[in-house]
GUZA-99175 format. One record per residue (C-alpha): residue number from 1; residue in one letter; x, y, z. Coordinates in Angstrom, 3 decimals. Each point is the difference from the previous one (the first is absolute). Layout:
% GUZA-99175
DOMAR    k  r         u         v         w
DOMAR  NUM  A         X         Y         Z
...
% end
This chain:
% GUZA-99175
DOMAR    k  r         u         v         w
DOMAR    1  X    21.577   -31.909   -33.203
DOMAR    2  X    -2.268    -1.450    -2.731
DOMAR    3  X    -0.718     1.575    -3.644
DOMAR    4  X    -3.141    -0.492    -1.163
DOMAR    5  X    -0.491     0.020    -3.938
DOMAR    6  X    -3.067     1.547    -1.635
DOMAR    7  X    -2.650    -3.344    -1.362
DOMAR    8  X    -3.062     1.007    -1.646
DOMAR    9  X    -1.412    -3.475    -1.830
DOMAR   10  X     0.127    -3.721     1.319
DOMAR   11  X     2.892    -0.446    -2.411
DOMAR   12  X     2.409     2.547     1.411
DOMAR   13  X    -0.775    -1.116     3.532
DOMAR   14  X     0.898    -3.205    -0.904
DOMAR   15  X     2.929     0.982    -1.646
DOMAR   16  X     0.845     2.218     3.033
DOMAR   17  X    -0.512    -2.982     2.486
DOMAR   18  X     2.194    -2.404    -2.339
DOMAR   19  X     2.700     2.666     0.518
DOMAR   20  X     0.064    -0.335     3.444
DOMAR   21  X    -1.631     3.322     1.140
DOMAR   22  X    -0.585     0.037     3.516
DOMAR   23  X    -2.871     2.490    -0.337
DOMAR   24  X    -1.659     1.919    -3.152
DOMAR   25  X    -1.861     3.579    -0.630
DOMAR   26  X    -3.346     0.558    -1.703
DOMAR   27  X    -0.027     3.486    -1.164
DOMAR   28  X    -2.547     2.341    -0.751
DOMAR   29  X     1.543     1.468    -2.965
DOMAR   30  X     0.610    -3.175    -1.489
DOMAR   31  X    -3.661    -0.566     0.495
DOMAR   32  X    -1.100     2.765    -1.443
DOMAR   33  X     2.023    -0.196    -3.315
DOMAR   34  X    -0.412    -3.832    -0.765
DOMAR   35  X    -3.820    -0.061     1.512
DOMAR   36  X    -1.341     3.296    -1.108
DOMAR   37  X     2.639     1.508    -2.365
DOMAR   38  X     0.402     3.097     2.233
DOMAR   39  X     2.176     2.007     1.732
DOMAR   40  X     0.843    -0.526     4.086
DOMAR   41  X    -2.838     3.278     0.258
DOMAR   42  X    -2.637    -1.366     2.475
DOMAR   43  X    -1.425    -2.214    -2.620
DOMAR   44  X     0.355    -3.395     1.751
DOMAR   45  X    -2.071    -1.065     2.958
DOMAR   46  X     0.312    -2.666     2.819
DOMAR   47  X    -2.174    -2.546    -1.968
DOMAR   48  X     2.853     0.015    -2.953
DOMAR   49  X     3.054    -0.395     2.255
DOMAR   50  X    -2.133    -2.841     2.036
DOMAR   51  X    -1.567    -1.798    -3.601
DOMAR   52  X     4.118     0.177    -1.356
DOMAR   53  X     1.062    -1.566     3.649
DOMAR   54  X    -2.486    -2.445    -0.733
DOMAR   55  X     1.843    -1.599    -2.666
DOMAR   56  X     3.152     0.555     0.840
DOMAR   57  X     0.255    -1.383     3.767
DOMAR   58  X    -0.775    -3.602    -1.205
DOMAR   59  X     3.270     0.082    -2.418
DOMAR   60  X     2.117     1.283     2.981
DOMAR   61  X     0.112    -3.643     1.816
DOMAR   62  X     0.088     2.243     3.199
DOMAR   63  X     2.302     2.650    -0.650
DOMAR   64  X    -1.822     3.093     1.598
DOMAR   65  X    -1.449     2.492    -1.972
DOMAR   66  X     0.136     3.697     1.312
DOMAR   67  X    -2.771     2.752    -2.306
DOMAR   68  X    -0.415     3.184    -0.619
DOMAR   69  X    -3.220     1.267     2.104
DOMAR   70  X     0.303     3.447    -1.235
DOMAR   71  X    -1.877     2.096     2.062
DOMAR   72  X    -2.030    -2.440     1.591
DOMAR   73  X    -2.696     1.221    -2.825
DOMAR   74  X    -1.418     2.207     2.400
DOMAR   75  X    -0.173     0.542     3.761
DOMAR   76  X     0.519    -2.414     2.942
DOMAR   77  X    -3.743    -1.708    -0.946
DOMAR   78  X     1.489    -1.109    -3.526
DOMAR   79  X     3.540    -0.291     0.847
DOMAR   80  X    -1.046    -2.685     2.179
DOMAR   81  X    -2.498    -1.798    -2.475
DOMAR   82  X     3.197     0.262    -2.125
DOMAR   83  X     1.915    -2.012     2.545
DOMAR   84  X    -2.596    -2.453    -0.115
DOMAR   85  X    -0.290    -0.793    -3.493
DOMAR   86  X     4.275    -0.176     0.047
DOMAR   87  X    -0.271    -2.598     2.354
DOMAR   88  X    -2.191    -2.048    -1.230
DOMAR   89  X     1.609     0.136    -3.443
DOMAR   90  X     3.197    -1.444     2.046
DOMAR   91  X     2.322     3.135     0.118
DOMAR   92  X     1.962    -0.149     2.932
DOMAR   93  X     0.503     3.498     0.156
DOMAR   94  X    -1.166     3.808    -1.106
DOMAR   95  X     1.683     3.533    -0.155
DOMAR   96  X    -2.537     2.769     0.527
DOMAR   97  X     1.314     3.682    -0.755
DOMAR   98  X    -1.060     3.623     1.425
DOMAR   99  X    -0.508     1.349    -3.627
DOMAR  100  X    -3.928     1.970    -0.427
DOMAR  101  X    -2.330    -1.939    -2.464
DOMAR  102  X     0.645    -0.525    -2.818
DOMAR  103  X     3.815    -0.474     0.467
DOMAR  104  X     2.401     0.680    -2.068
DOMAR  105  X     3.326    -2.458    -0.661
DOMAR  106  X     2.435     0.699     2.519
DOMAR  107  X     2.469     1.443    -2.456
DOMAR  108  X    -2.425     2.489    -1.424
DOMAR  109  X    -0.109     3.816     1.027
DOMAR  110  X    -3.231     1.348     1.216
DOMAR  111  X    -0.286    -2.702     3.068
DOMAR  112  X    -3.019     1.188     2.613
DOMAR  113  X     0.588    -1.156     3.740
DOMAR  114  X    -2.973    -1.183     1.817
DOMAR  115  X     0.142     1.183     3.677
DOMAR  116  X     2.082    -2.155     1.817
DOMAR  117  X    -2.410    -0.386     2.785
DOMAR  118  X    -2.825    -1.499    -2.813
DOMAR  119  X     3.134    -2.260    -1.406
DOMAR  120  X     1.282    -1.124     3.397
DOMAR  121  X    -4.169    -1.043     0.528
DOMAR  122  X     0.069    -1.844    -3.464
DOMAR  123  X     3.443    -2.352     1.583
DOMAR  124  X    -1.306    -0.719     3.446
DOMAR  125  X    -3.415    -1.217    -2.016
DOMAR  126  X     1.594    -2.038    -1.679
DOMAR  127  X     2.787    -1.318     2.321
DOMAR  128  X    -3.153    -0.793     2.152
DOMAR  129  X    -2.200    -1.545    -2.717
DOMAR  130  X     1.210    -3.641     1.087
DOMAR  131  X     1.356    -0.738    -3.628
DOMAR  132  X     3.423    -1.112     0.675
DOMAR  133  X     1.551     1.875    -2.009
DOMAR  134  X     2.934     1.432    -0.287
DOMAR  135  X    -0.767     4.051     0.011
DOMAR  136  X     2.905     2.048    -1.448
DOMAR  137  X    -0.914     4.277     0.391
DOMAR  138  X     1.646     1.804    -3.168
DOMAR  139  X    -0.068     3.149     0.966
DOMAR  140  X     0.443     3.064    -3.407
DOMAR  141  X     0.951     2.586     2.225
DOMAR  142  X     3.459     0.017    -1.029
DOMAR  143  X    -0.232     1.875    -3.140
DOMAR  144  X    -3.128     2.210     1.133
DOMAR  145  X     1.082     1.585     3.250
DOMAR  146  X     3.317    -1.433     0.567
DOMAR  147  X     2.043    -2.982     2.226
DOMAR  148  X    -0.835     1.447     3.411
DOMAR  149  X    -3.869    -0.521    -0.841
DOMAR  150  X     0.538    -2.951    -1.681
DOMAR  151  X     1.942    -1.398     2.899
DOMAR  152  X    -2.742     0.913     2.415
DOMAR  153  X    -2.903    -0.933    -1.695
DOMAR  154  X     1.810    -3.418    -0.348
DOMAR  155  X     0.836    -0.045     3.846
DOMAR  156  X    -4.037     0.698     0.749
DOMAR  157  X    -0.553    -3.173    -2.716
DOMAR  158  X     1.696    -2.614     1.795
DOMAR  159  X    -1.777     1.414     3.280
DOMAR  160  X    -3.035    -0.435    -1.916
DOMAR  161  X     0.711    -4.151    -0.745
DOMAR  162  X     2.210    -0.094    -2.690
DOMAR  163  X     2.657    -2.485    -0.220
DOMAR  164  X     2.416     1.709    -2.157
DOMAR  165  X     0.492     3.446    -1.708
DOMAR  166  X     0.175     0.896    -3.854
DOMAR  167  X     1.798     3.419    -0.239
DOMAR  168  X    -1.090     0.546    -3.671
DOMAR  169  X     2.702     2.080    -1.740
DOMAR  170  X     2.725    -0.436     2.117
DOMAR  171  X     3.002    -1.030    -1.717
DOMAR  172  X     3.282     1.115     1.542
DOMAR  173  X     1.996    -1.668     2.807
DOMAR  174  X    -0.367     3.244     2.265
DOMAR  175  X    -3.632     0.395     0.029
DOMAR  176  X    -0.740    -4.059     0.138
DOMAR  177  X     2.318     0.096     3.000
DOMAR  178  X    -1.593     3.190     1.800
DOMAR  179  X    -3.716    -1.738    -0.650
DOMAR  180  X     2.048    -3.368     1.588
DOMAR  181  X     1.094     1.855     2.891
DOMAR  182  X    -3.933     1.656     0.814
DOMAR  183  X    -1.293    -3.441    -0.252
DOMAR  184  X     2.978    -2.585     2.023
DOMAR  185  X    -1.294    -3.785    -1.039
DOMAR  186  X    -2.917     0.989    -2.317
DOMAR  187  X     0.607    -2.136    -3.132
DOMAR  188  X     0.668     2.719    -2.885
DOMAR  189  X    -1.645    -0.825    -3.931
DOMAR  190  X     1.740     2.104    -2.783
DOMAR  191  X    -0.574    -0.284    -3.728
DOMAR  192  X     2.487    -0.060    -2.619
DOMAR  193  X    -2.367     0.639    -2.843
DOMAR  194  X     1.167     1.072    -3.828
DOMAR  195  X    -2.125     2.903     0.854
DOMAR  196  X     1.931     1.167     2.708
DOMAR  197  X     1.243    -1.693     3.397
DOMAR  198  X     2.865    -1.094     2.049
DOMAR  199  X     3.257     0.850    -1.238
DOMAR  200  X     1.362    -3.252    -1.609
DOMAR  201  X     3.593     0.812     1.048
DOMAR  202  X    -1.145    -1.087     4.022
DOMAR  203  X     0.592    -3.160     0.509
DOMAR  204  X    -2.133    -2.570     1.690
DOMAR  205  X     2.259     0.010     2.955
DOMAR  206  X    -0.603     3.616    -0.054
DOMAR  207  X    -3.384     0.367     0.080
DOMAR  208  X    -0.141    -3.048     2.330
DOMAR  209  X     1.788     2.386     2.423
DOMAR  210  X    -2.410     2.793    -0.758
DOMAR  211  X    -2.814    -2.092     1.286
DOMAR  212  X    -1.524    -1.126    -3.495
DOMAR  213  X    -1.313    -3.244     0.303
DOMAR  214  X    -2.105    -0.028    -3.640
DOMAR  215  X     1.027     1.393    -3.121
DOMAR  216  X    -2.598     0.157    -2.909
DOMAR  217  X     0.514    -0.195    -3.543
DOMAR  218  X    -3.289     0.107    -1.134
DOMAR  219  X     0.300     0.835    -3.671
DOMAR  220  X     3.059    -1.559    -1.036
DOMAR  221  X    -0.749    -3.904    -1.222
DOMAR  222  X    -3.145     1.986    -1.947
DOMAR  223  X     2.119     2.350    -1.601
DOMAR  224  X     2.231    -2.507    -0.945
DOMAR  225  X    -2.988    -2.263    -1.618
DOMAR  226  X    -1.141     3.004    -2.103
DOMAR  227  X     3.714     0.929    -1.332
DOMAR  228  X     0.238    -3.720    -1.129
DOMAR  229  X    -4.075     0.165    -1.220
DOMAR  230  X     1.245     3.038    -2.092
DOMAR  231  X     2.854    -1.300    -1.267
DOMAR  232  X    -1.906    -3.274    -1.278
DOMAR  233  X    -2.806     2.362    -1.705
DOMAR  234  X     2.583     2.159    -1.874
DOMAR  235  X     1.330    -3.360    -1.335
DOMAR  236  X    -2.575    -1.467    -0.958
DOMAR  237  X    -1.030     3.499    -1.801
DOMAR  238  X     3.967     0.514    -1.823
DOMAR  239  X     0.485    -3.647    -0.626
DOMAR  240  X    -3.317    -2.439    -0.141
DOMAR  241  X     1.458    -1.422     3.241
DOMAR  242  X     0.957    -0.079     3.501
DOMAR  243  X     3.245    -2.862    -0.924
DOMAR  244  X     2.586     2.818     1.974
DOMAR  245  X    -1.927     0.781     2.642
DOMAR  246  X     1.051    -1.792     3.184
DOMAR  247  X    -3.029    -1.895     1.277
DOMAR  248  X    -1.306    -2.562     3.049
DOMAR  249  X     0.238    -3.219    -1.734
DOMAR  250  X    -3.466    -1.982    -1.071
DOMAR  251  X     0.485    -2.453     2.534
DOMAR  252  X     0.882     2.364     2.849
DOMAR  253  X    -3.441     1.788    -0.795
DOMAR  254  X    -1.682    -3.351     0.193
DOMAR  255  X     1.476    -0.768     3.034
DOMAR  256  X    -0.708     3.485     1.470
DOMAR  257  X    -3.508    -0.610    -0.559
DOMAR  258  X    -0.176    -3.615     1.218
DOMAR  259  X    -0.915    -1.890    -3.354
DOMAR  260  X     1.366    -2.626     0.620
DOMAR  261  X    -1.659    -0.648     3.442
DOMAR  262  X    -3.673     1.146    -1.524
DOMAR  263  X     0.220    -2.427    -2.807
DOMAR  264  X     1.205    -2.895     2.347
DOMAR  265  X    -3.185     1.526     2.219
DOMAR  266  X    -2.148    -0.460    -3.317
DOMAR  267  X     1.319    -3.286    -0.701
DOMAR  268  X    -1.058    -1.452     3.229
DOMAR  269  X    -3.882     0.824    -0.395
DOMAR  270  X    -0.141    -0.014    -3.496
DOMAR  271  X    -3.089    -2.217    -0.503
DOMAR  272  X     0.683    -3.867    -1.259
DOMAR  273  X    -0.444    -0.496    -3.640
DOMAR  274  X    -2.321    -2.983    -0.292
DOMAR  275  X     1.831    -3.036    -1.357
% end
């Protein structure tokens, strides 16, 4: 079972990689917040996850990067362009949810269902698109119409293409292990997000037994950032400075970024000064 940590920036992914992640999450919501300054409300499209991939897949060093594909940002036609511009910004692979356009985040009331016939089209296009990717199905039904739904709209997924199943909203042992049961060898994704998710108190063992094979944490190293960010801001506002606030060293940043590798780079073809 592998947990993959929300990234969002080149820095984090790097930071993420250094840690020895074996695989990291590009969310939508984080997107949307740090990119656009809004809520998770339909306001982010294919183009942002795919530009923030962009420059965050070269800082992984290889560690795959699963996104956020929404909707697909519309039916199978763009859900499939979507796939295409993923790939080629090197994400290895995508969930793609049943929600109506726009979507609401997953934790939100007032979820719409599309028809799980038009949903099940939008996974075998793009299970067929010849991306290679990875195609997770997040299914919302869970909190809209209820587990047996949820359970067979994930069943007709993974007879559409996909390669594992994203119950969204499921978060207790018995209803993990009932959607395990429907779906014997299908790899399981769950989320254990500040907004709501897995319980905490299962173990990895557990959910290992339950069939989960990925568990997200998409927010959590961003939520993190912006507690510290705060916490430098209001000390620099009370006291002039930011001397109490714990911090990445200089020279950690430095190295983060490469410096010292660029100005060796800059060295090298610097021009000759003439004697």
């Amino acid at each position: 079972m592998t947990h993959l940590p929300g990234v969002y920036d080149p820095l984090t992914a790097a930071l993420a990689a250094r840690a020895g992640s074996a695989a990291v999450h590009l969310s939508g919501a984080a997107v949307s917040a740090l990119r656009l300054g809004l809520p998770d409300l339909g306001y982010v499209h294919g183009t942002h996850i795919a530009d923030a991939a962009a420059t965050v897949v070269p800082a992984l060093g290889g560690v795959p990067l699963l996104a956020d594909a929404d909707t697909g940002y519309g039916n199978a036609l763009h859900a499939v362009w979507t796939a295409r511009r993923y790939a080629a910004a090197g994400v290895a692979g995508l969930h793609l949810e049943d929600q109506v356009s726009p979507k609401r985040c997953g934790h939100l009331a007032g979820k719409e269902l599309l028809d799980a016939g038009a949903a099940a089209a939008k996974i075998r296009a793009v299970a067929e698109a010849g991306t290679g990717l990875v195609v997770v199905a997040r299914t919302d039904a869970y909190t809209v119409t209820g587990l047996d739904d949820a359970i067979a709209r994930a069943v007709r997924y993974v007879h559409a293409g996909a390669d594992a199943v994203f119950v969204e909203g499921v978060s207790g042992a018995g209803d993990l292990a009932a959607v395990h049961a429907a779906l014997p060898g299908v790899p399981l994704v769950v989320n254990r997000s500040e907004a709501g998710g897995v319980t905490a108190g299962l173990t990895d063992a557990h959910l290992a037994g339950l069939g989960v094979r990925l568990v997200l944490h998409p927010v959590a190293p961003l939520l993190a950032a912006l507690e510290a960010a705060r916490t430098a801001y209001a000390a620099i506002a009370a006291d002039g400075h930011a001397g109490a606030v714990p911090r990445l060293p200089w020279d950690a940043f430095t190295d983060l970024v490469g410096q010292d590798g660029a100005l060796e780079l800059d060295a090298r073809y610097a021009p000759e000064v003439p004697a």
